[in-house]
C-alpha positions in Angstrom: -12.6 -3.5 -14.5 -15.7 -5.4 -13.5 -18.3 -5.3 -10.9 -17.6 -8.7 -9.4 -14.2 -7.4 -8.4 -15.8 -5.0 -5.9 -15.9 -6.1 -2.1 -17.9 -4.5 0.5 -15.8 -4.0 3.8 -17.8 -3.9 6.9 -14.7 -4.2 9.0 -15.5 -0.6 10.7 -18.8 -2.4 12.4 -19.0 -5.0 14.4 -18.9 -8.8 12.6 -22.3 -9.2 13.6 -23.6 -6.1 12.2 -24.9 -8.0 9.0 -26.5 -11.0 10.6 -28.7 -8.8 12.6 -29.1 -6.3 10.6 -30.8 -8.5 8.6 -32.5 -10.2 11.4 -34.1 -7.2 11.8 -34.9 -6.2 8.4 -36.9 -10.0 8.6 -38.8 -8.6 12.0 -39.7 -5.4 10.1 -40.5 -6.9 6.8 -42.8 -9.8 8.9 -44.8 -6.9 10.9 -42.6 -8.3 14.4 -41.2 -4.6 14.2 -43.0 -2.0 15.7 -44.0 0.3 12.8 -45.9 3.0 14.9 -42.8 4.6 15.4 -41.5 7.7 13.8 -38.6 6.5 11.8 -35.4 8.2 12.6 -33.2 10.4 10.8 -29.8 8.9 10.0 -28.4 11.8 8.9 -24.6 12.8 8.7 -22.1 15.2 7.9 -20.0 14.4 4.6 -16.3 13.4 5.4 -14.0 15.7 4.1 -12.0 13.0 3.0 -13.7 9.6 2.1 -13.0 6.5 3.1 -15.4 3.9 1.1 -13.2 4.0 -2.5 -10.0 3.5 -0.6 -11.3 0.2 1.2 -13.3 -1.4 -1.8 -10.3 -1.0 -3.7 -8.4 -2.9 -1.4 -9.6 -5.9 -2.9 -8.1 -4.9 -6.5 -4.2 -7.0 -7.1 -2.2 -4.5 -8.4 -1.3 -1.0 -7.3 -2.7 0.7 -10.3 -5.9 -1.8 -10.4 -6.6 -0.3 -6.9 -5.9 3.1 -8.0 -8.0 3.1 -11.0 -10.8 1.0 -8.9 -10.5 3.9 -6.1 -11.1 6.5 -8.7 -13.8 4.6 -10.1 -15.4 4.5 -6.6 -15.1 8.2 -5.8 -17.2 8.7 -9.2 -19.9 6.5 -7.9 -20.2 8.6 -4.9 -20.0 11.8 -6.2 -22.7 10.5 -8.7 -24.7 8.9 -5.8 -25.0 12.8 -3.9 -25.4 15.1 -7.2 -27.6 12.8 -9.1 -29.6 10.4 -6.4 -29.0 13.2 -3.3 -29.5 16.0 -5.7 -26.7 18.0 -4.0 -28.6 17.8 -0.4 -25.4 19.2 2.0 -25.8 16.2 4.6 -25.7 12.7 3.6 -28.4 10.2 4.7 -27.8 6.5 5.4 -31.7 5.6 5.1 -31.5 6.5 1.6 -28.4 5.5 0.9 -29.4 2.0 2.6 -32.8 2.4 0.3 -31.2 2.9 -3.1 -28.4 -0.1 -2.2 -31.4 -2.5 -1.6 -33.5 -1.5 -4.4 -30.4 -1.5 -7.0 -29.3 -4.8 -6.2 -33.0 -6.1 -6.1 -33.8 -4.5 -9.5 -30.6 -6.3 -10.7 -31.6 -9.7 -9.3 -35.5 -9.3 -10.7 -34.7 -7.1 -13.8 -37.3 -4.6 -11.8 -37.9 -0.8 -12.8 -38.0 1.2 -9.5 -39.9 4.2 -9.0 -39.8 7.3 -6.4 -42.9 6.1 -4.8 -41.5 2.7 -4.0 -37.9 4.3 -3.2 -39.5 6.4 -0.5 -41.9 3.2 1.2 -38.1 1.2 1.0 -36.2 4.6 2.7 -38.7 4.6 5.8 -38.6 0.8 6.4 -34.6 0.9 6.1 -34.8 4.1 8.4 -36.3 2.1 10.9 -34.2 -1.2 10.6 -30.8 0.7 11.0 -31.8 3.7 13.3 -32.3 0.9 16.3 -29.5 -1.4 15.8 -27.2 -1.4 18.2 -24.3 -1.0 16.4 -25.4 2.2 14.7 -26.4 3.7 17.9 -23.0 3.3 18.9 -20.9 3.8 16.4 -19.1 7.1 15.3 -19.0 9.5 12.8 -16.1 7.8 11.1 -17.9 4.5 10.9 -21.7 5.7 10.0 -19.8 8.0 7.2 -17.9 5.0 6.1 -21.3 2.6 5.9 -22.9 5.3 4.1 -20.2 5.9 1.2 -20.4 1.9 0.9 -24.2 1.8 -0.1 -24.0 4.6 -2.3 -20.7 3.7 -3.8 -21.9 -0.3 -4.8 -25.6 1.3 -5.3 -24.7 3.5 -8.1 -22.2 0.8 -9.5 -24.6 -2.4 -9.2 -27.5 0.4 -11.1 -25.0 1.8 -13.6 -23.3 -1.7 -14.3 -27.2 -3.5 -14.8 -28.1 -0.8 -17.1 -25.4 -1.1 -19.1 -25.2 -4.9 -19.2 -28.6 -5.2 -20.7 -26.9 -3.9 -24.2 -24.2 -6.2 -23.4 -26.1 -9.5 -23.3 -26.7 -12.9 -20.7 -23.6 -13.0 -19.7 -23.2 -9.9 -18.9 -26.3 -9.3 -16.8 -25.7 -13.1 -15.3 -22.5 -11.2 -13.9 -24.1 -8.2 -12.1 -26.9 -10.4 -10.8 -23.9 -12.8 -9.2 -22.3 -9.3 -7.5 -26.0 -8.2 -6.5 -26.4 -11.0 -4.6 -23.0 -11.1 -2.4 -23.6 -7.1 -1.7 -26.9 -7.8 0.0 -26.0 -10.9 2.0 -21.9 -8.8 3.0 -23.2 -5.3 3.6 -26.5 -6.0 5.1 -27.2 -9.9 6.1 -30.1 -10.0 3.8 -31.4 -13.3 2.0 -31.9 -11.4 -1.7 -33.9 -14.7 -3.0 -36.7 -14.1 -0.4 -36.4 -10.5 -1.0 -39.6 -8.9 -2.6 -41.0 -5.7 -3.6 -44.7 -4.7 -4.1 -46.8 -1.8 -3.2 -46.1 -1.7 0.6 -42.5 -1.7 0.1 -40.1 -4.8 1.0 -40.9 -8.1 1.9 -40.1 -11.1 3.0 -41.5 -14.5 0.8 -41.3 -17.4 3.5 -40.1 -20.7 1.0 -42.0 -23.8 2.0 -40.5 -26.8 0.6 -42.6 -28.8 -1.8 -42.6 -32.2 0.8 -44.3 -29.9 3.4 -46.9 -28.0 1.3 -47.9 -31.4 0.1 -48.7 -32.6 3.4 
């Protein structure tokens, strides 16, 4: 089973969830946002039954591809809250949201994240979902279902990448390829403008070569 069989489903939001989601990551990430603000907690009870591994397996053919792809997706989440949540009782989409970013980023760059950079990517991810719309009015069915999404694929883009640098090119060409639809599905992000330094994420505005000539 390989990573670039796994599909996001964002079908419990609104269609235009990602597009401004990531609208707003760009505001945020350009200094448009207002970063005064105390960033919210997004915060949430665990579901007692999970729903993430049942929908990203819906993209597997068979009936027991999708059962060994849900099973597969349950590990990545209990991994994702013992592990990366280190057992906290609530679940918390920031960090989730945090960890998804900085996974698929590290995938894309071949970066090493550390806690320090984790926790400047939590707040600015904090404040970019706490005042969409869509999260303000969704329910606890969909923000549990968003959550389980990013730290399902987080854990499987981080475990895949590590693993795929023993395997060789091709390998890692593969999990860079899945990185790259999972930020532009789940949260509208453009992952080749994406960037990381000590301030947390950025946005690199691409000027084409005719027009910084001029």
């Amino acid at each position: 089973m390989s990573i670039e069989q796994a599909r996001s489903d964002a079908s419990d939001f609104p269609p235009e969830m990602a597009q401004r989601l990531g609208q707003l990551l760009g505001q945020a990430l350009s200094g448009l946002g207002d970063a005064s603000e105390a960033a919210p907690a997004l915060t949430i009870e665990p579901a007692k039954e999970p729903a993430a591994p049942a929908l990203l397996a819906r993209s597997h053919g068979s009936p027991k591809a999708r059962a060994q792809a849900q099973a597969m997706y349950l590990r990545c989440l209990a991994h994702y809250r013992t592990k990366v949540q280190r057992g906290l009782p609530v679940d918390d989409v920031g960090a989730a949201a945090a960890y998804f970013v900085l996974a698929n980023l590290a995938a894309l760059q071949n970066l090493h994240i550390n806690e320090a950079q984790l926790a400047l990517v939590e707040r600015q991810m904090r404040h970019v979902i706490g005042r969409h719309a869509a999260w303000q009015s969704a329910g606890a069915r969909e923000r549990q279902t968003l959550f389980e999404q990013l730290a399902v694929l987080g854990v499987l883009v981080g475990e895949s990448q590590a693993q795929a640098r023993t395997q060789g090119a091709a390998a890692i060409l593969h999990v860079r390829q899945a990185a790259r639809g999972y930020l532009r599905e789940l949260l509208g992000i453009d992952p080749d403008a994406l960037r990381l330094d000590e301030h947390g994420l950025r946005f690199e505005v691409m000027v084409p070569a005719a027009a910084a000539n001029n």
